[in-house]
N, C-alpha and C positions, 0 to 999 in steps of 0.2 A: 504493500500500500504506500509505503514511505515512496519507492523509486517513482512507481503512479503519478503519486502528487509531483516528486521534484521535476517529470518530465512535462507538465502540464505546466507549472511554474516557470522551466525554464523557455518554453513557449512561449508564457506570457510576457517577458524577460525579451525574446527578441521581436516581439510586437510590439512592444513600446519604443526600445530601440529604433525600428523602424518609422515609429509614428515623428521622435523626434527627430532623426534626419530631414522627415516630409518639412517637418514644421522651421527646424534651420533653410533648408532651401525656399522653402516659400519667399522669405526675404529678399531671395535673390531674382524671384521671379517676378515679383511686383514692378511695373513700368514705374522707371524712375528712381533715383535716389531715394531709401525707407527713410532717410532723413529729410529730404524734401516732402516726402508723401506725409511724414509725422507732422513737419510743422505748418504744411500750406506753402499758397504764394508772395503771403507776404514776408515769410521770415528775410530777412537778412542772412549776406553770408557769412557772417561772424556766427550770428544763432546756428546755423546749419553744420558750420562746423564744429561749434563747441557740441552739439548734439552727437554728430562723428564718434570725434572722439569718447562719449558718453558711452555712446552705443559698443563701443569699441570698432566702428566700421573703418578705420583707420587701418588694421592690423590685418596678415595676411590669412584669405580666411580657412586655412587649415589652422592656426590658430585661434579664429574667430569660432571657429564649432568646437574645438576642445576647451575654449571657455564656455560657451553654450555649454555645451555635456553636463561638465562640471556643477555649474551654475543649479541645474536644475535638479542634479542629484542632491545637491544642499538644498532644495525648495527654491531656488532664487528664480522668477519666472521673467525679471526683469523688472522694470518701472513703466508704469500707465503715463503717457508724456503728456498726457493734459492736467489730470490732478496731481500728478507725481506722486501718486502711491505705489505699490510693490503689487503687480499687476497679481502675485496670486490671492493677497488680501481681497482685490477687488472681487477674481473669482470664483472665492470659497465664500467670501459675502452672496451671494445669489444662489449658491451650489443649494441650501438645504430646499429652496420652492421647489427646484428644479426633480431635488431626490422627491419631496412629497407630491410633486405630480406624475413620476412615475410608478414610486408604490402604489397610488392609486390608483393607476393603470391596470397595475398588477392587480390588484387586489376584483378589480371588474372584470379581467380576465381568467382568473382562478375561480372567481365565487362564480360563476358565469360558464365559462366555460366547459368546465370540469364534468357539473351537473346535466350539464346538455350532450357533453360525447358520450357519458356513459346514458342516457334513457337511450341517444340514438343507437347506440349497441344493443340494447335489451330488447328496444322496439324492429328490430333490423326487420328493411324491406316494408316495413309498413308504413300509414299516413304519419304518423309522429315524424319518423327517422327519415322522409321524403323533407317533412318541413320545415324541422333542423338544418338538414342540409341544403336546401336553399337560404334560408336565413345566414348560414354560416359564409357562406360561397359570399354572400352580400355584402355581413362585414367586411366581409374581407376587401371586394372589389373597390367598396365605397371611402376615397382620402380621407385623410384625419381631418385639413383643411375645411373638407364639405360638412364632416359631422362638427367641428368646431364652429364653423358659422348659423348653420340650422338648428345646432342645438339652444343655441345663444336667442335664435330670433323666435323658437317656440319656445322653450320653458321658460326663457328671461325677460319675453320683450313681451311675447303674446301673452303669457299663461301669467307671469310674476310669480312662478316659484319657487325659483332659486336666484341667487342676486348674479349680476350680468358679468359685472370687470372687479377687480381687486385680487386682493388675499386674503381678503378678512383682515380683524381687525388683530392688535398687537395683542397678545397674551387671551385671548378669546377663540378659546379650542373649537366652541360650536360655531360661533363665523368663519374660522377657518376652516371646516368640512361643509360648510355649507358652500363656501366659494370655492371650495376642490372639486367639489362632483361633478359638474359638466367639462370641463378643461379634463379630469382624468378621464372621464364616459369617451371624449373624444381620442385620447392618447390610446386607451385600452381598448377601444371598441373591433378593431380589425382583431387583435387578439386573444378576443372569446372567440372568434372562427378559427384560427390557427389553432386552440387549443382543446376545441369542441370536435373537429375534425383529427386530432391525434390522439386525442384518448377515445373516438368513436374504432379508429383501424388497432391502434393495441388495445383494445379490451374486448374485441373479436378476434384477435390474434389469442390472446390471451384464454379466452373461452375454451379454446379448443386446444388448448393445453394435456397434458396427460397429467396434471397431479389436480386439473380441475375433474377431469372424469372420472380420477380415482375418488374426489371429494362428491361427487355424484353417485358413485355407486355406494358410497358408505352412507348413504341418504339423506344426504344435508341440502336444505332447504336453499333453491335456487336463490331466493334473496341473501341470504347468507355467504354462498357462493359469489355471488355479481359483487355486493357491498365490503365485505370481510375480506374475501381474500384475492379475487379478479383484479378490483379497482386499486388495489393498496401497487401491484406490480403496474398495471396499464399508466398510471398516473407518472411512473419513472422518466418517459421518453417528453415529457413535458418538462422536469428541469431544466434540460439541457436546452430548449424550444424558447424558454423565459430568459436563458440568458442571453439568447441568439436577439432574443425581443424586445430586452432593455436595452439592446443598442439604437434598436427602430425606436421604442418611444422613448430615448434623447434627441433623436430629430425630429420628431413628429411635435414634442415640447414648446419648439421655435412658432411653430402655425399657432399653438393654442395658447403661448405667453401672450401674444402677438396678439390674437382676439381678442380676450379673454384680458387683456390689458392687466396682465399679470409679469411680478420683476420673475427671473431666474435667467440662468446662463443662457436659453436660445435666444429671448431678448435680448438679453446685455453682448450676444455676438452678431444680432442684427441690429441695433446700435452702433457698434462698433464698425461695423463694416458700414453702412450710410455716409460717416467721417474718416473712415480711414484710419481708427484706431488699431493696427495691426497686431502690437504687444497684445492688447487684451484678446483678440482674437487667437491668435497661434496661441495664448497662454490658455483660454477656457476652452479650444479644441485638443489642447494638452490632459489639460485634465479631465475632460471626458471619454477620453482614447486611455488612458489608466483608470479610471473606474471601470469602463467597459471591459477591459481585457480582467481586471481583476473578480470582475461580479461570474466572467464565463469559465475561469480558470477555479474560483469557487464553487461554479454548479457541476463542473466536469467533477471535484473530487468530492461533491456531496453525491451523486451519482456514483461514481467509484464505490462509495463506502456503503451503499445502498444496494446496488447490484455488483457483485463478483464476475459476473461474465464481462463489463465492460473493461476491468483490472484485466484479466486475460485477455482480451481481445488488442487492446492498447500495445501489450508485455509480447 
């Protein structure tokens, strides 16, 4: 189990790796001097250059990525050149909406999803399990975008049952679940179908197991069977599906901060990019290319520890 984990780790390890090369080149791909792009047209070339040298863009840039490297293994993500703060203050300030509109995702996904692949399993071939699976096919098809807007203009605008833009208010738990549900209903909503549809084919896989028939012949009540011990294996292949999916609903975040006129990192990197804030941008696609690689590298070995065939099959 130990060598499991370290080889998924070390995966994660050259995924990151990889993310931050992207993110030092980026710099270099931007039309124009990042110091010109940083300050406008109006700076002066004194400003431009003392920024240079700030930046360190003065130095050769094999030099200039092995200070990058460095920098960011110490957390150092840079400075924000408008407020001159330490761009990753800026965004691990926005990170937690960001996380609580993805849990909520999740949380619409699982409670949602789950229940719905397995009746369509139970129900197989019949009107139920027809119209599940159209429903699910729909999540799926329909952008987060679309559900972000519609949901905003029915339940907020038309209906007034839940409040339209914010976060809720400061230290007021119930305003804040009340202004999460729609923004996460939109984030989660393709992924009740993705997970409705995965646990509908392994828990029909599942079914026709030989240690579920042998639990058949020993005469144990087909509910028992489906709920007890079917769904606890079929629910497996769905980890690994969530961690695949909290990386779609960090993008999908950006459309429904955006609506939903709510702060977290997809806002604060559409923002960013409107002025040409660059640091904050490469610094908050930083850090969500390491939450992501970490959230899939911990579901791969909570799966591991779950299922033994996965540990083998890896090995």
């Amino acid at each position: 189990m130990i060598r499991y984990a370290l080889k998924r780790l070390w995966l994660g390890a050259i995924i990151i790796s990889v993310a931050m090369m992207m993110m030092f080149a980026m710099v270099y791909l931007i039309p124009g001097d990042p110091a010109s792009v940083a300050l406008g047209p109006r700076a002066t070339p004194e400003m431009m250059e003392a920024l240079r040298v700030r930046m360190g863009l003065d130095q050769p840039v094999w030099r200039q990525f092995l200070h990058f490297y460095g920098s960011v293994l110490r957390g150092d993500l840079g400075t924000e050149v408008l407020s001159n703060r330490p761009v990753l203050d800026v965004v691990i300030e926005q990170l937690p909406f960001t996380l609580a509109l993805v849990v909520g995702g999740i949380t619409w996904s699982v409670a949602l999803g789950i229940p719905l692949g397995c009746i369509a399993a139970v129900r197989r071939g019949g009107f139920v399990d027809q119209v599940i699976g159209v429903l699910s096919v729909a999540m799926i098809a329909v952008p987060s975008f679309v559900v972000a807007i519609y949901s905003l203009l029915v339940f907020a605008v038309a209906l007034q049952w839940l409040p339209a833009i914010g976060a809720g208010e400061p230290g007021d738990l119930a305003s804040r679940l009340q202004h999460l549900i729609l923004p996460s209903l939109a984030v989660g909503l393709g992924w009740i179908g993705y997970i409705s549809r995965m646990v509908r084919a392994s828990m029909l896989e599942t079914l026709e197991a030989s240690h579920i028939r042998t639990a058949r012949a020993f005469g144990l009540t087909e509910h028992r069977i489906v709920y007890t011990y079917a769904l606890r294996i079929a629910v497996l292949p769905t980890i690994t599906l969530l961690g695949v999916g909290i990386g779609h609903m960090l993008s999908s975040s950006v459309f429904a901060e955006i609506v939903f006129a709510r702060p977290g990192i997809g806002k604060l990197v559409y923002e960013a990019i409107s002025v040409r804030n660059y640091p904050i941008v490469s610094g908050a696609v930083l850090v969500t290319t390491v939450f992501f690689v970490l959230v899939n590298v911990a579901a791969d070995i909570l799966v591991g520890i779950l299922d033994p065939r996965v540990r083998s099959s890896f090995n």
